[in-house]
N, C-alpha and C positions, 0 to 999 in steps of 0.2 A: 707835586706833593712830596713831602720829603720821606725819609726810612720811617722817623720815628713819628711821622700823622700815619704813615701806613700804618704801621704796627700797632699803633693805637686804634686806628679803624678796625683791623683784622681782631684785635682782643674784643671791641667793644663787640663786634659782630658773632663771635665763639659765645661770651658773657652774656646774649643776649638769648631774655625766655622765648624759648622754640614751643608755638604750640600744641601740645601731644594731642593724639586724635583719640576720642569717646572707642569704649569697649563697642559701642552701639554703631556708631561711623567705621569702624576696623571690621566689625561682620557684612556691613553693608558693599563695602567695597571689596572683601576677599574673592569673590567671585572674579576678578577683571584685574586685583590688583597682586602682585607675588607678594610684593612689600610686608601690605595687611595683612595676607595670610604668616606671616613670615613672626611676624608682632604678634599677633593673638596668639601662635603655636609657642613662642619662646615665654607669652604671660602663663598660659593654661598648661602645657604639657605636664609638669608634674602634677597639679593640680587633678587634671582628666586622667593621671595615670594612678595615682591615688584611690579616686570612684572607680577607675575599672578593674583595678585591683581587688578591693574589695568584694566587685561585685564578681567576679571572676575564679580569684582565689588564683592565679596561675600567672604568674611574670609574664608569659609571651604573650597571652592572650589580653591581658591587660597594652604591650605595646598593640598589638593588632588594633584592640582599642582607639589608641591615641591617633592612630593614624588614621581609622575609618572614621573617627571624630571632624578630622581636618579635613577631608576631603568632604565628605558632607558639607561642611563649611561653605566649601566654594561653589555647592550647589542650591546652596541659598537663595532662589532672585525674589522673595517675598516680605524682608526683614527691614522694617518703617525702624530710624535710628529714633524716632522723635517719641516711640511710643515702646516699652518692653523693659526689661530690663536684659541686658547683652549677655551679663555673665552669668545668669539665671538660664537663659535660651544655649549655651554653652554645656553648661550642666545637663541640660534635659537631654539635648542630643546625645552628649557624653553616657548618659545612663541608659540611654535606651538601645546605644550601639551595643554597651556591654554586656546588656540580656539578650539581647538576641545573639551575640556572639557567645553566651553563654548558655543557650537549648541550644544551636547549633552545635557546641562542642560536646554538651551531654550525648546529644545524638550518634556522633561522629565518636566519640573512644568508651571504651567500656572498658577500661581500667584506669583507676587513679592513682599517677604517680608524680616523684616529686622531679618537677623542672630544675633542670642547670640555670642558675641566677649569674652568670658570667664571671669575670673576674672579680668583681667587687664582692670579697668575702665578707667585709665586716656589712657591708650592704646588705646583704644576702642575708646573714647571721638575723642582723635587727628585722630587718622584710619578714622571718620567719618567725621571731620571737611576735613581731605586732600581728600576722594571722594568724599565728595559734591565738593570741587572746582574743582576738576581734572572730575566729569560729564557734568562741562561746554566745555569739548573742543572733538572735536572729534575723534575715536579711536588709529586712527594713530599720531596724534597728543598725546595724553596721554601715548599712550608705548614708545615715543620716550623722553619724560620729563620725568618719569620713569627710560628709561634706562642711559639718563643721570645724572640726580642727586642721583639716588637710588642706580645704578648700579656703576656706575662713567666710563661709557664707553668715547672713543669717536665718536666725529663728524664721523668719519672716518668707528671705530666698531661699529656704530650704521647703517649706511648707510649699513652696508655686513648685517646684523642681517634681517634691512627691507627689505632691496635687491630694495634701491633707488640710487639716487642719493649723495655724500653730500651736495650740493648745496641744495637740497631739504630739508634734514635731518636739516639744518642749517635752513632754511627759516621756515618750520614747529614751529623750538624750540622756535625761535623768537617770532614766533606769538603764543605761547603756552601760554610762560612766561608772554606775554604782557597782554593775556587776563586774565591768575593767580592773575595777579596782580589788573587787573580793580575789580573782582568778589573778591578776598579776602578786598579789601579798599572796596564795596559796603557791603559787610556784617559787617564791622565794628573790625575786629580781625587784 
């Protein structure tokens, strides 16, 4: 074979569509596989860091989150890729590590103060501006604007995650947004 059949082999082979694997196939294998745990953490982490956020109200405890979300992951051995939805069953775990991480920490300090957000000040800056607005509304109200804007579920995977209604899930966001919007036009920003 000459340089330029290789080199046209090795382009066509680079050029060529590489199957991606199903959200659903990636939870099924991160138990056994580093890879897929590897994948799903670089799709979700902000994402799940987002929901725990919110539900947390606290930077650090929000990473503790992200983390105890992932390891859960790989204790998975019960998750059919054929039947569920992956990044619905992501979220659920995700919000359920954050409340119990969050009565834990109720528990655990009895005083509330404000966390060091690292060096990213402008980070930090907006982080604090979006939960002062998102402290105006109530909790289920907040994980659900969360997990629609941050997450970018739907009406539909947000409704299985909270385990409501959509009608509800719709009506909630409604009045989430609306109040977002009166308190951010009252503070001036």
């Amino acid at each position: 074979m000459t340089a330029d059949a290789e080199l046209i082999t090795d382009r066509k082979r680079r050029d060529a569509p590489v199957r991606e694997k199903s959200i659903n196939e990636l939870i099924s294998e991160c138990s056994v596989s580093k890879d897929s745990l590897e994948e799903l953490y670089h799709i979700f982490k902000s994402s799940v860091f987002a929901l725990a956020f919110s539900i947390t109200a606290d930077y650090h405890l929000a990473e503790d989150c992200v983390i105890e979300t992932f390891v859960r992951l790989t204790q998975v051995r019960r998750f059919d890729p054929e039947k569920g939805d992956g990044r619905g069953f992501i979220f659920t775990v995700a919000r359920n590590v954050a409340l119990e991480i969050r009565r834990s920490s109720r528990d655990n300090s009895s005083a509330a103060f404000l966390r060091d957000y690292g060096d990213a000040d402008k980070i930090a800056e907006d982080s604090i501006f979006i939960e002062q607005l998102l402290s105006h509304l109530p909790d289920k109200m907040r994980q659900i604007v969360v997990l629609k804007v941050c997450s970018g579920l739907t009406y539909r995977e947000i409704s299985d995650v909270m385990r409501c209604p959509e009608s509800t899930v719709k009506s909630r966001y409604a009045k989430a947004i609306g109040i977002l919007k009166k308190k951010a036009g009252d503070n001036g920003e």
